[in-house]
N, C-alpha and C positions, 0 to 999 in steps of 0.2 A: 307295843308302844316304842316310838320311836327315844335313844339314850339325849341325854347331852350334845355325846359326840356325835352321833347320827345328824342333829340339828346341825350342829358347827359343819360336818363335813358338807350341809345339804346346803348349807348360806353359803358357804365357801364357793362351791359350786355351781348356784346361782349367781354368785358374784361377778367371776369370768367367766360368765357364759355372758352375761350383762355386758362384760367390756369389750368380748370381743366380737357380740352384737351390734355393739357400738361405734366400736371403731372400723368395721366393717361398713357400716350405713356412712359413717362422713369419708370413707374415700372413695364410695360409691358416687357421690353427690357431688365430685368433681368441682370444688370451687378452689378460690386461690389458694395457695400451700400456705400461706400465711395463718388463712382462716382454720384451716382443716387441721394444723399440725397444733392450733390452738386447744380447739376441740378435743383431738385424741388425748393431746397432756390432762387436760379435762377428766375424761372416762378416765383412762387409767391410773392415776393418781389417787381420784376421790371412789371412794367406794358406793356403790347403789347411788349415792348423791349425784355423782358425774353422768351418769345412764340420764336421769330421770331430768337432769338440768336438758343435757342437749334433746332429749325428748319435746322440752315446754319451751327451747330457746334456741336451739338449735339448728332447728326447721322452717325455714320462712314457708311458712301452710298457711295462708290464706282460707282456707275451706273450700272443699269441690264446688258446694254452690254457688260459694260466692264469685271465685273463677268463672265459673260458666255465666254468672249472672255481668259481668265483666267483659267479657271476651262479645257477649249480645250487646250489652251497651256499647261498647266500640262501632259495633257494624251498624244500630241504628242512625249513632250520634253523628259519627264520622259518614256517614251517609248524605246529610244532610248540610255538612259543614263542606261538604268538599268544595262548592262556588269558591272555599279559602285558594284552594289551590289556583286559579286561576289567577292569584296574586301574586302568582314568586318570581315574576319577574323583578330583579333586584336593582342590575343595571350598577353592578359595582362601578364604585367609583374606582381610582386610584388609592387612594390612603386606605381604605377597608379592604380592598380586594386580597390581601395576603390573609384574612381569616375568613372568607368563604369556606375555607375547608369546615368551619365549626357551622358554619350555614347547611352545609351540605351534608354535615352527619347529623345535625337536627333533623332536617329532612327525612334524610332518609331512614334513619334507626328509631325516630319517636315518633315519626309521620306526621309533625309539624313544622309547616315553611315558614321563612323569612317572609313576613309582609309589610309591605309600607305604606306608605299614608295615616301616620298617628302621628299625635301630639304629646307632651311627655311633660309632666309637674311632678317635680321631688318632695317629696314630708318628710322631713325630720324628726317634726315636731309632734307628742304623740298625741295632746288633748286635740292640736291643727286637725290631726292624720283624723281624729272618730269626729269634729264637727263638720269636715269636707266631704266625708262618705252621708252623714245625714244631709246635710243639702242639697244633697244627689238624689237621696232617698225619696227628700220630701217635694223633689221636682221629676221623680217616676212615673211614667205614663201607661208602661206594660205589664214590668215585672224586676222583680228586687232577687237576686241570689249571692248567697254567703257561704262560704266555707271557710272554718278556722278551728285553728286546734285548740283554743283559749277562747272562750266569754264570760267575761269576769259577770260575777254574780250582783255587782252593784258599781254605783258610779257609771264609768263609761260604758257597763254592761246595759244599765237599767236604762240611758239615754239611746242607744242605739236600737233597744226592744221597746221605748216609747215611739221612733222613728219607722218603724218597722210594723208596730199597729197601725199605725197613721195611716201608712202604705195600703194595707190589705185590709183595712177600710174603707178607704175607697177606689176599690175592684184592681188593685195592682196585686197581681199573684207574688205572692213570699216564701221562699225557701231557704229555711237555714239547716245548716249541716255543719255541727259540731263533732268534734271528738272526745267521743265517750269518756275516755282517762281524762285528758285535758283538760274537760269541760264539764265533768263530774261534780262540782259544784253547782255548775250554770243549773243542770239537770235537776238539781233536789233544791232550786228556788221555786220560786213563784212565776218566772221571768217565761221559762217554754208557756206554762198554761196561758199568762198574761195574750202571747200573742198566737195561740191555736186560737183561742176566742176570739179574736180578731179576724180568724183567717187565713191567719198563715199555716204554714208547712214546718213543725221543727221535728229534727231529726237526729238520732246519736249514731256518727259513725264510728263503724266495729267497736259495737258496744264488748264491754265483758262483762263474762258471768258463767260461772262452772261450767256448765252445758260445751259451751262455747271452747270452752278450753281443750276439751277434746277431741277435737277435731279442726283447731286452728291454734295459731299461736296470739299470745293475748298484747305481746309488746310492739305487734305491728301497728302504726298510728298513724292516724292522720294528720299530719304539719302542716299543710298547707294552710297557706291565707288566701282568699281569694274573695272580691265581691264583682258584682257583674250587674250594672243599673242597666235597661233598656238596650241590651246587646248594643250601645257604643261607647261605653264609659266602664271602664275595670280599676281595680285597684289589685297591688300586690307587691310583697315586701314581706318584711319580718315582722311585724307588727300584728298581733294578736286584735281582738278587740274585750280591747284594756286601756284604762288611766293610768294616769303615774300611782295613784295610791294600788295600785296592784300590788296582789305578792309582800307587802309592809314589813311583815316580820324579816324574810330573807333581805328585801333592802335594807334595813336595819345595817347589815354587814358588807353587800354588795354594792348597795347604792340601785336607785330606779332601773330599768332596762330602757335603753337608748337605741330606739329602733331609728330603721329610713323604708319608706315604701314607695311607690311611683304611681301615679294617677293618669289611666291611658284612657287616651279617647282615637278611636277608629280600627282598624280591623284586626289588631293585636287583643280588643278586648272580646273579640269572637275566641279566639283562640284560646283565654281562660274560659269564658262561655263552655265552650268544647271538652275541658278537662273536670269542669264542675259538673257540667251534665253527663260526663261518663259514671262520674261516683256519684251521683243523684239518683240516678237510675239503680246502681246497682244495690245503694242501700235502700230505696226506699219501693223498690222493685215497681214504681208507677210507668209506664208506658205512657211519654208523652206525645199526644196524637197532633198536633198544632207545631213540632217541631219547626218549621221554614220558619214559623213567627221570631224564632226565638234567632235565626239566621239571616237579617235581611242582607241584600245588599250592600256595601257600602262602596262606592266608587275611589279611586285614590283620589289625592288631592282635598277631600270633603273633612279633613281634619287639621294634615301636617305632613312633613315629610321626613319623618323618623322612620326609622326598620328595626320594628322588634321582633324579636322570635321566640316563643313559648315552650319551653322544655318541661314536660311531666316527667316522675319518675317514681317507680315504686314497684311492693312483691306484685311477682307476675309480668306481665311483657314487659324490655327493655328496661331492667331494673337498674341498669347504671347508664344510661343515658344523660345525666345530669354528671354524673364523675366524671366521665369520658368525656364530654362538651369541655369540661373545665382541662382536663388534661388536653387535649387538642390546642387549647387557648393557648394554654401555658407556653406548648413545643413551639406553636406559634409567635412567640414576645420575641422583640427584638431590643426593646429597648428596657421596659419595666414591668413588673406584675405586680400589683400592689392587692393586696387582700384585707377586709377584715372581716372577723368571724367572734364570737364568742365560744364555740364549741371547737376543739383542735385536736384529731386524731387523725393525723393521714395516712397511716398507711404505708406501706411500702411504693407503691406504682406512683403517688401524689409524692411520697418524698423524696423520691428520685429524681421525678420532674421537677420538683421545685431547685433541686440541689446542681439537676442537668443545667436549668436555667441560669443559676446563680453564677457555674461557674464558664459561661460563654459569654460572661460580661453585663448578664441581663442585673439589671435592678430589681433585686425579690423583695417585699418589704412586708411581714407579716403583722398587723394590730388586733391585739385581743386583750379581753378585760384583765387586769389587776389582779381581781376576788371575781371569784366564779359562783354561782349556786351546786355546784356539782365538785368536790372535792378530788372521786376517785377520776375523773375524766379529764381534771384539770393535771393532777400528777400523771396521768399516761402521757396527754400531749405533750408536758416536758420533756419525756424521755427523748422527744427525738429532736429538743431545742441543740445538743450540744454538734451534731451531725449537720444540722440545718445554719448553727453560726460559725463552724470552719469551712462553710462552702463558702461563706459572706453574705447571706441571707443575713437580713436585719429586722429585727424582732423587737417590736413595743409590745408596753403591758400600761394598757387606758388605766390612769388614777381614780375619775371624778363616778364613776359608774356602772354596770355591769355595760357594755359595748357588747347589744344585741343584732344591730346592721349585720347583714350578710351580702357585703357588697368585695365584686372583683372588677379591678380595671388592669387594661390590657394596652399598655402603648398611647395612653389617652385616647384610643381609637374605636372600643367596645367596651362595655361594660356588661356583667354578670347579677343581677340584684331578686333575691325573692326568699323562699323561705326556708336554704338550704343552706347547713354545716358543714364547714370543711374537716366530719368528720364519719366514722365508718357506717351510724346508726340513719345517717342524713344519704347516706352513698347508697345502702344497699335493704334499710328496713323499712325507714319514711315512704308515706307518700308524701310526695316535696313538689314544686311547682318553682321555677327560674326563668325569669326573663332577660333573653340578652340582646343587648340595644348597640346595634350600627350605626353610631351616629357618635360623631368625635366631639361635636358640642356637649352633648347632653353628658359624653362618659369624661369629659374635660369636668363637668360641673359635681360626680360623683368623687373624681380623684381630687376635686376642690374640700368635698365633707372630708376625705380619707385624710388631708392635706392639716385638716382641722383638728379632731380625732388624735392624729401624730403630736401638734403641738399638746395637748391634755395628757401627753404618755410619758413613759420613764422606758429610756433603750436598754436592752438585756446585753453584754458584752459580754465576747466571749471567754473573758481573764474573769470578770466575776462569777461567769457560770462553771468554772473549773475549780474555784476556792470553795464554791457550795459543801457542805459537812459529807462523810462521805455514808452516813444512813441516808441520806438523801438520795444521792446518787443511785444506791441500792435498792431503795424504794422503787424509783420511778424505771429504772433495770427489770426490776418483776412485775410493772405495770404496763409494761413495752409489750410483754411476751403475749397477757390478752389482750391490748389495746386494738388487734383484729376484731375480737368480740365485740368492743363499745360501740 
């Protein structure tokens, strides 16, 4: 029988052997020194705890099937999508042509081109945002598709899943695709069954549940927002499909979320088309044989003459394609960069551009909510307010509400708008979807919200942020060191 000490020396033992398991697996895994050097303080600090976090957190693991079931969906989908390609002709003008480079690593790193001939409607407004997508619904002739990380389980939930019966009632195919965490509520209503008896298609992606957890990581999610009427009408933005009475108790403290989404009609909404039917496919492993239906032609001209471009991103191929888009923008501003975001963790490589920018004269102007629903995410992003205001970057904090838009304008020249955080969960764990629009009107009318937004804020200065208590400072010091993690 083994003593006491036999046990102590055997855990002791298993201990480090655990950390140097571990620390060996994250500098094998070659990601930024940021990430990695977080990780290690990780393992070796916490004991058995540290092993078994980077185990469940650690690993962007997808799961082998799911991967291969992924990597299939690509080649079907994009198979059939490719007519897009025969759109990229862009025909820069002069005022945009200095961010073709952000054209051109869309292109070629996400395999999604710049196309033109769409038409472009702003929503602000969130009850606007879910009665426009229904009249869309309820004038569907083909097929209705939805991806979102949020469907609220009543109110604007229950009118949208009223809109959606209707649909696949009469003979218009319906597919929704929620996120299992997200939408976990939606899931244990009545609302899924309401419209499988209808007809429709409802779906949890990457659901969790034990099983699952071993062989994938569970905090990978799906964020996108995307809806797709009759392959030429898309929507997409930050906007869940949700009312204001969402989330009640957190607003209580935060105030509503105050989204903006964009309403595209023409061949930009093949291109969310293209990235719903990649994860359609892979969660719900259906083989759609009818595929060209869902691809018609669209000629230019037969909408507008906007140039949107579609950037996906997520675990597995080109997982920072949406960072990198946005860092390309930035190198590119000559004049201003104006961002708002509600979720704030950049990073090292984002906060350097921002800070490069700031200090070659560019206008950096950052707006983000007040009161946050997320506490520790909000003390990290501080940490690197005080770095970000002696470069001259200038930093609002929205009053009236949480400020959930995730909008970037570039020189009034392009805009950035969809369902992505300028933060590291949105950079490198999300599945995220962003559209970025070449067109100096339409990104004129978005720095007109940003414009808006700014007046509703209170500027951070950086003589008040130096008298901040100094637990403060200390705080958001040890929040810095994993703000890689968040």
């Amino acid at each position: 029988m083994l003593t006491g000490i036999d046990w102590s020396n055997w855990l002791l033992g298993l201990d480090w052997t655990l950390r140097i398991v571990g620390v060996f697996v994250v500098i094998c895994r070659r990601r930024p020194p940021s990430v990695s050097l977080a990780w290690i303080a990780i393992v070796l600090a916490v004991p058995f705890i540290g092993f078994v976090a980077y185990m469940f957190f650690g690993e962007n693991r997808l799961g082998r099937s799911r991967v291969e079931r992924y990597l299939n969906a690509r080649l079907t989908v994009d198979e059939h999508a490719g007519a897009l390609w025969i759109l990229r002709n862009l025909n820069w003008t002069d005022e945009n042509r200095r961010f073709s480079p952000v054209a051109e690593y869309g292109a070629g790193v996400a395999e999604m081109p710049a196309l033109v001939g769409n038409s472009l409607e702003l929503i602000h407004d969130t009850e606007g945002f879910i009665d426009r997508i229904i009249e869309d619904i309820d004038s569907a002739q083909h097929h209705v598709h939805i991806e979102t990380f949020i469907w609220q389980e009543a109110d604007a939930g229950e009118r949208m899943t009223d809109a959606v019966c209707r649909a696949a009632k009469r003979g218009v195919a319906c597919r929704v695709l929620a996120d299992g965490i997200g939408s976990k509520h939606f899931f244990r209503s009545d609302l899924p069954g309401r419209m499988r008896d209808a007809g429709a298609q409802v779906l949890a992606a990457l659901p969790a549940h034990p099983v699952r957890a071993l062989f994938s990581r569970l905090d990978l999610r799906d964020h996108r927002k995307i809806v797709v009427i009759d392959s030429n009408t898309g929507y997409s933005g930050s906007q869940n499909i949700n009312g204001t009475s969402f989330n009640a108790k957190v607003a209580e403290k935060t105030g509503p979320w105050i989204d903006a989404s964009i309403r595209i009609r023409g061949p930009a909404a093949q291109a969310l088309q293209q990235v719903f039917l990649r994860m359609w496919e892979v969660e719900s492993r259906e083989q759609i044989d009818d595929m060209d239906d869902y691809f018609p032609r669209i000629e230019t001209g037969d909408f507008g003459e906007c140039t949107v471009q579609t950037i996906p991103s997520g675990p597995g191929p080109a997982p920072r394609a949406i960072k990198d888009a946005l860092l390309t923008t930035i190198y590119n501003c000559r004049d201003e960069f104006v961002m708002t975001t509600p979720y704030f963790v950049p990073g090292e490589a984002m906060t350097a551009a921002l800070i490069a920018a700031a200090q070659r004269g560019v206008h950096v102007e950052l707006i983000m909510p007040k009161r946050l629903d997320s506490p520790i995410v909000a003390i990290a992003g501080r940490a690197f307010y005080r770095d970000l205001l002696e470069a001259g970057v200038r930093i609002l904090h929205y009053r009236p509400a949480l400020l959930h838009s995730k909008i970037f304008t570039a020189d009034r020249e392009i805009a950035l708008i969809g369902s992505t955080n300028f933060d590291q969960r949105s950079f490198y764990l999300n599945f995220e979807v962003t559209s970025i629009i070449y067109d100096s009107d339409f990104a004129s009318l978005l720095r007109s919200l940003q414009t808006h937004y700014a007046g509703e804020s209170d500027e951070v200065t950086l003589a008040e942020w130096r008298k901040r208590p100094r637990y403060k400072q200390i705080v958001e010091n040890a929040m810095q060191l994993v703000a890689p993690l968040l």
